[in-house]
C-alpha positions in Angstrom: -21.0 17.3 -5.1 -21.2 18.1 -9.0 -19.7 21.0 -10.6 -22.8 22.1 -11.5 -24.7 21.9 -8.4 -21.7 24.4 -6.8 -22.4 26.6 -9.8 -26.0 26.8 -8.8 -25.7 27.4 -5.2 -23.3 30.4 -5.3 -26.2 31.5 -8.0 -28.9 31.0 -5.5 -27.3 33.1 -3.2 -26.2 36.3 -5.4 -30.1 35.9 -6.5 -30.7 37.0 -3.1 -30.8 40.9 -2.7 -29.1 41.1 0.8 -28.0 44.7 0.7 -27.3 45.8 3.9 -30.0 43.6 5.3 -32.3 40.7 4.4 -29.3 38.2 5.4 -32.0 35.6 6.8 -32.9 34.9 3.6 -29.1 33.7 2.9 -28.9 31.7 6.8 -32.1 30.1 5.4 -31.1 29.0 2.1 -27.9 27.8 3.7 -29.5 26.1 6.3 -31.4 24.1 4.4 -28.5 23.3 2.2 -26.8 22.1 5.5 -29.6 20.5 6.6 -29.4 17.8 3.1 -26.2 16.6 4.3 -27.2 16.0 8.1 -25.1 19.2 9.4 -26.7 20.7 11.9 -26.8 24.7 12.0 -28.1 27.3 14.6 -30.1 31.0 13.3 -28.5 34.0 16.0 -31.2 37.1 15.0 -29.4 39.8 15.0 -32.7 41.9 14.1 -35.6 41.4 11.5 -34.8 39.1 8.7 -30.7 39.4 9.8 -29.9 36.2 11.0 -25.7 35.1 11.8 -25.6 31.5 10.8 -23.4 29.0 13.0 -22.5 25.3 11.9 -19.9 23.0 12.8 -18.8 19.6 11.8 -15.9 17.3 13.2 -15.1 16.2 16.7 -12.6 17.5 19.6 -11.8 20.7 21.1 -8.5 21.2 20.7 -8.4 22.4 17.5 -11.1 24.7 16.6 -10.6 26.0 12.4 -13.4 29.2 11.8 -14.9 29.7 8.4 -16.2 33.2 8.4 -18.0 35.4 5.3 -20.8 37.8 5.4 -23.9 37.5 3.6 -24.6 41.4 3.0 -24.0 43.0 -0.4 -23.5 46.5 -1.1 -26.2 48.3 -3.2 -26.0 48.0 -6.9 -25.6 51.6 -7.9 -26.8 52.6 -11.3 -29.0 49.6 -12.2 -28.7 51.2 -15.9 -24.3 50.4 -15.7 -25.3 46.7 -15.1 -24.7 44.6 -18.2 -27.4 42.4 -16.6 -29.9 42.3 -13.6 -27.1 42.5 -10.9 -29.2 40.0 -8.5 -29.7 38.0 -11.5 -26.6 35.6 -11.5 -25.2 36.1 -15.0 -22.6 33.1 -16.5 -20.9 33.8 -19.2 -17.1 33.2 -20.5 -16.2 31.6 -17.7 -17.5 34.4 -15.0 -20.5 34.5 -12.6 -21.6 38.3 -12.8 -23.9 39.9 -10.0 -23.6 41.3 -6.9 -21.9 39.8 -4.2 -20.3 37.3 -6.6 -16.6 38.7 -5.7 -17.3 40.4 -2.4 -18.3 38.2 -1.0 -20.9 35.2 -1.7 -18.0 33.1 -3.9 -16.0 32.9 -0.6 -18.9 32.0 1.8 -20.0 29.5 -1.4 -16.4 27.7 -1.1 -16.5 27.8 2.4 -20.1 25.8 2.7 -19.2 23.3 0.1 -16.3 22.4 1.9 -17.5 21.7 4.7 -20.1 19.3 3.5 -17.7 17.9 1.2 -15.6 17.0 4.0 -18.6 15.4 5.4 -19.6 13.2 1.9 -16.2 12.2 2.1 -15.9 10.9 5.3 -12.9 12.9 6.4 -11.8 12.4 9.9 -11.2 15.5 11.2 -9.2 16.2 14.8 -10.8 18.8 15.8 -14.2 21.3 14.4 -14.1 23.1 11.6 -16.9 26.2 12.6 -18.7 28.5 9.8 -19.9 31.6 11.3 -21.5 33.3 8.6 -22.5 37.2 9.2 -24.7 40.4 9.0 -24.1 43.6 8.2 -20.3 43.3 7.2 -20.5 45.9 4.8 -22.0 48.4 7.3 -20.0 48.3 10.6 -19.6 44.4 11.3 -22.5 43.9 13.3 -22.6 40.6 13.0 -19.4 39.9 13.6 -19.4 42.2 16.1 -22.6 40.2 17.8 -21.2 37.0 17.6 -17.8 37.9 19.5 -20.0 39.3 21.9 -22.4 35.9 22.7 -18.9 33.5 22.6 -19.8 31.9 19.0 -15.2 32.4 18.4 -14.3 32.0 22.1 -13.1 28.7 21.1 -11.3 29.0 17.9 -7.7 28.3 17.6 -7.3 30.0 13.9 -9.8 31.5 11.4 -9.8 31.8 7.5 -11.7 34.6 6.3 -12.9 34.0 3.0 -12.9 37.9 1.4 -12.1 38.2 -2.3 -8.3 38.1 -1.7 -7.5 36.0 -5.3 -4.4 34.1 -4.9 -3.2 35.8 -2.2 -3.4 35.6 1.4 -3.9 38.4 3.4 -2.8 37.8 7.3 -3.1 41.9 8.9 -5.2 45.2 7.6 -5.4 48.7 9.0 -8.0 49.6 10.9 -10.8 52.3 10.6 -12.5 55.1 11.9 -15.7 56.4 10.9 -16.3 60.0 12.8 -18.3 63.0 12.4 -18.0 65.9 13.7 -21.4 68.1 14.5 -21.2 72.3 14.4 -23.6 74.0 16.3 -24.7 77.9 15.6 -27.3 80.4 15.7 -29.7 81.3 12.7 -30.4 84.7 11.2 -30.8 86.8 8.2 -28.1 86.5 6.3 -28.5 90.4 5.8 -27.6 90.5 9.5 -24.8 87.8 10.3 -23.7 89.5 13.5 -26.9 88.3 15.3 -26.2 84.9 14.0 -23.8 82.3 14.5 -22.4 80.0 11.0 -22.0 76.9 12.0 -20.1 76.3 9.0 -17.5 78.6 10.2 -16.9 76.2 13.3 -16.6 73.6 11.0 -14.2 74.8 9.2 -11.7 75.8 12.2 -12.0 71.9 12.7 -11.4 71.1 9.0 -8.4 73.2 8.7 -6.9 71.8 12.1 -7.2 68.5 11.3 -6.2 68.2 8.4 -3.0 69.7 9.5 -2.3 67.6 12.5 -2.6 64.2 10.7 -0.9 65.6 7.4 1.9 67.3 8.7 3.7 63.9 9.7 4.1 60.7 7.7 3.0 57.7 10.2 3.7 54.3 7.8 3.8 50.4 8.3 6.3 48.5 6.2 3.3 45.8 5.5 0.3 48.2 5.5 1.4 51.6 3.9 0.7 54.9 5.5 -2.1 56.5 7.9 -4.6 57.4 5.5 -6.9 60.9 6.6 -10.2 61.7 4.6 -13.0 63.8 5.3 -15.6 62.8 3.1 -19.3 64.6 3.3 -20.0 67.8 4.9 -23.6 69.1 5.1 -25.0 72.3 6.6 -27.7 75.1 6.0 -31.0 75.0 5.0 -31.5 78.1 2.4 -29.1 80.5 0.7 -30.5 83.4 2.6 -30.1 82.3 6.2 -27.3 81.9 8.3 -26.6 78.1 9.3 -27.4 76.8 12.6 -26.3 73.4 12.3 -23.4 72.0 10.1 -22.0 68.5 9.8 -19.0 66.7 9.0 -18.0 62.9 8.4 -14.8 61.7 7.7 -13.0 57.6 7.6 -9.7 57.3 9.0 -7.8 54.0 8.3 -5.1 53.5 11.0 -1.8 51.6 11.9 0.0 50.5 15.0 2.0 53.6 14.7 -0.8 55.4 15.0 -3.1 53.2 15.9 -7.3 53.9 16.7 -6.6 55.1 20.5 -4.1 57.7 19.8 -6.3 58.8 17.1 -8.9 59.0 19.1 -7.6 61.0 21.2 -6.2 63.3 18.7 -9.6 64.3 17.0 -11.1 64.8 21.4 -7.9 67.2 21.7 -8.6 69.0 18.7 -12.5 69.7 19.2 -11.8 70.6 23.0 -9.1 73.3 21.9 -11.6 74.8 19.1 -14.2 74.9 21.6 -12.0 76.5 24.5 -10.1 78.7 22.1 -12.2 79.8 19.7 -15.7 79.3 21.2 -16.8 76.9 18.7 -19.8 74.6 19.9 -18.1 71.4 18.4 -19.3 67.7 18.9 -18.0 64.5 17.8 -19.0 61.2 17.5 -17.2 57.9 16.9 -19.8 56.3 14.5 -17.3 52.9 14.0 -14.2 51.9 15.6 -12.8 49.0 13.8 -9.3 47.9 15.2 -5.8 47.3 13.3 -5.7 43.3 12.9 -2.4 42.1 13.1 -2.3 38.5 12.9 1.4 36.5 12.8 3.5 36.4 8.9 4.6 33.0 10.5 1.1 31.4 11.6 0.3 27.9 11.3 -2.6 28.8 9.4 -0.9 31.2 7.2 1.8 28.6 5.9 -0.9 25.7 5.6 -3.1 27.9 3.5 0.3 29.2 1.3 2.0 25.8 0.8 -1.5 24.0 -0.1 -2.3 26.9 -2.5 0.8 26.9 -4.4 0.8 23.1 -4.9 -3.0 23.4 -6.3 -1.7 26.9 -8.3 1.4 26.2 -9.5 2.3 29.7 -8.7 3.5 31.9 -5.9 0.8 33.2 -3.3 2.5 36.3 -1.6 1.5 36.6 2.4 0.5 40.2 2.4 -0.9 43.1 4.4 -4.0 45.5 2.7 -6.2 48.7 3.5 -10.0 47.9 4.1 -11.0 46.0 7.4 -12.6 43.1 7.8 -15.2 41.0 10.2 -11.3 40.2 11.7 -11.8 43.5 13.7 -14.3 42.2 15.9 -13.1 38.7 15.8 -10.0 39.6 17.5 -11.7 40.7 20.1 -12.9 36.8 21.3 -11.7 35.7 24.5 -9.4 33.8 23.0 -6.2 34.8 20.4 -6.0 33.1 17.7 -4.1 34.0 14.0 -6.5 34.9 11.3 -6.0 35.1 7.2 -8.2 36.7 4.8 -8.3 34.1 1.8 -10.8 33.7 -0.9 -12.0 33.7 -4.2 -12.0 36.8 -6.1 -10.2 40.1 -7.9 -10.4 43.6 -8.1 -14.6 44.3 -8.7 -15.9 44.3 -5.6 -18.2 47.5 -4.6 -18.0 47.8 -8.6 -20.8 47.5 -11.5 -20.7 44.5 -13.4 -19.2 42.6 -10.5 -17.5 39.0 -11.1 -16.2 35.8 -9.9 -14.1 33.8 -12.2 -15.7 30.0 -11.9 -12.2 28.4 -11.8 -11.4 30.5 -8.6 -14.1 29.4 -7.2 -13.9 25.6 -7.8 -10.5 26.1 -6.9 -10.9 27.2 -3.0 -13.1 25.2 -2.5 -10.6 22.5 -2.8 -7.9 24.8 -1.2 -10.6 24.6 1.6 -10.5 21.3 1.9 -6.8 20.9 1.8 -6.4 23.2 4.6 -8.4 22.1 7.0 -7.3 18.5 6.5 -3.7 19.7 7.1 -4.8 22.0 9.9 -6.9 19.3 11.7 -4.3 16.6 11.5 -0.9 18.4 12.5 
């Protein structure tokens, strides 16, 4: 394929405003895209216009490499901070600005041009390489999450997830919680507080407890740093002059396996059933996502293909490392079958940001990295 016909597609796609939503429109592009090269694909709906996109190539079932990348972007923000349209791809000196460029279109991009690439070239591959493209990454994995669920990674033996990681590879991140925590009162004048109840108040006995049961002890991970405790929106009330009858809180917890999403948990049930015994509080809470600590093996197959193949291409040293935010490999690990995963793909430090970039060499680059791997991976 030309270097300007890769340019173009991963512009095609950022020109697509997929924000939270509207992936078909991605799974149909790429489909078609497929389609040019004889590589047949399959649409999974996951609701209107959210379609997962599944293809494969090669031959065998022993050795089964997943491409995975989500075609959702993150809202814009302040369209007046955009140097340019952001879903308008932008290139200039050497970047492709827009959203989605970094986090994570570039990645899928590579991932897709491999594979038909591959094909072009008449690579015999021993085994399938599978792209399972998904929904609603950005919003609780859902397609991710779906496509465990039906079977689509039941038969993978190692996955390269292809989230702006730069040249590094990323083989386990924390997990995450996403909780909140709903305070129910009575209404009154606030002139007469006694024949009310502030929900507020409630919430506050919870904000204070928690905060001091995950606080008080350091939990870390040598790889993924330490158990990280926010809350981060509270709501409640509907005028100055009344007492509040409902009050809400939401917090995001990102957990490790020494203190991992179980014991946490349990920890936040323990705390709003004391409040609620002890202090008559009218506490509820709700685990709105539940995204698992993924920790894939240093050592992998995978891990060392991808490292040794990106140093020779590089010329420099690609560190094996640990991070923070969760991926679609939270759900993934959750297929019938194990398998190691990395988190490898073009990219930097602008995702979620205005005036988001991809550097083009880094994106040529994977895809030959790509390539590379799955040759090696495929043949060992």
């Amino acid at each position: 394929m030309e270097k300007s016909k890769k340019i173009q597609i991963l512009k095609d796609i950022i020109d697509i405003e997929s924000v939270n939503g509207n992936e078909k429109a991605v799974a149909d592009y790429l489909a078609d895209l497929f389609k040019e090269y004889k590589i047949s694909t399959k649409q999974v709906a996951y609701d209107t216009d959210r379609d997962n996109l599944v293809a494969e190539i090669g031959n065998g079932t022993s050795k089964v490499l997943a491409f995975s990348g989500h075609m959702d972007v993150v809202a814009p923000g302040n369209l007046a901070d955009w140097t340019t349209d952001p879903f308008k791809a932008d290139e200039r000196d050497g970047k492709i600005y827009g959203r989605g460029s970094c986090d994570m279109k570039s990645g899928l991009a590579a991932m897709v041009i491999a594979m038909i690439e591959l094909v072009e070239e008449k690579t015999e591959l021993n085994g399938k390489i599978k792209l399972l493209a998904t929904v609603g990454e950005e919003v609780g994995e859902l397609g991710a999450a779906q496509l465990t669920k039906e079977g689509y990674a039941d038969d993978v033996t190692s996955m390269i997830i292809g989230e702006p990681s730069g040249y590094r590879i990323i083989y386990t991140h924390q997990g995450s919680i996403n909780f909140s925590v709903a305070s129910k009162g009575k209404s009154s004048h606030s002139s007469m507080p006694k024949l009310g109840i502030n929900a507020i108040d409630y919430l506050i006995e919870f904000y204070t407890k928690a905060n001091h049961e995950f606080r008080k002890t350091v939990y870390t991970n040598d790889v993924l740093g330490d158990f990280i405790y926010n809350v981060t929106m509270i709501s409640g009330g509907e005028q100055i002059n009344s007492i509040p009858e409902k009050a809400t809180l939401e917090g995001n917890i990102r957990t490790i396996p020494e203190y991992d999403n179980q014991k946490t948990i349990e920890k936040l049930n323990e705390i709003i059933e004391d409040l609620n015994k002890e202090k008559e509080c009218n506490l509820t809470l709700t685990i709105e996502a539940n995204k698992l600590v993924v920790k894939s093996e240093r050592d992998s197959d995978i891990a060392h293909i991808a490292q040794k193949i990106a140093e020779t291409k590089t010329g420099q040293k690609v560190p094996l490392l640990g991070m923070p935010g969760t991926t679609d490999a939270a759900e993934f690990i959750k297929a019938k079958n194990t398998f190691p995963i990395i988190v490898f793909g073009p990219g930097n430090e602008t995702p979620h940001q205005v005036n988001e970039y991809v550097d083009v060499d880094n994106y040529l680059d994977m895809i030959e990295v790509y390539k590379e791997i799955s040759k090696k991976y495929l043949y060992m």
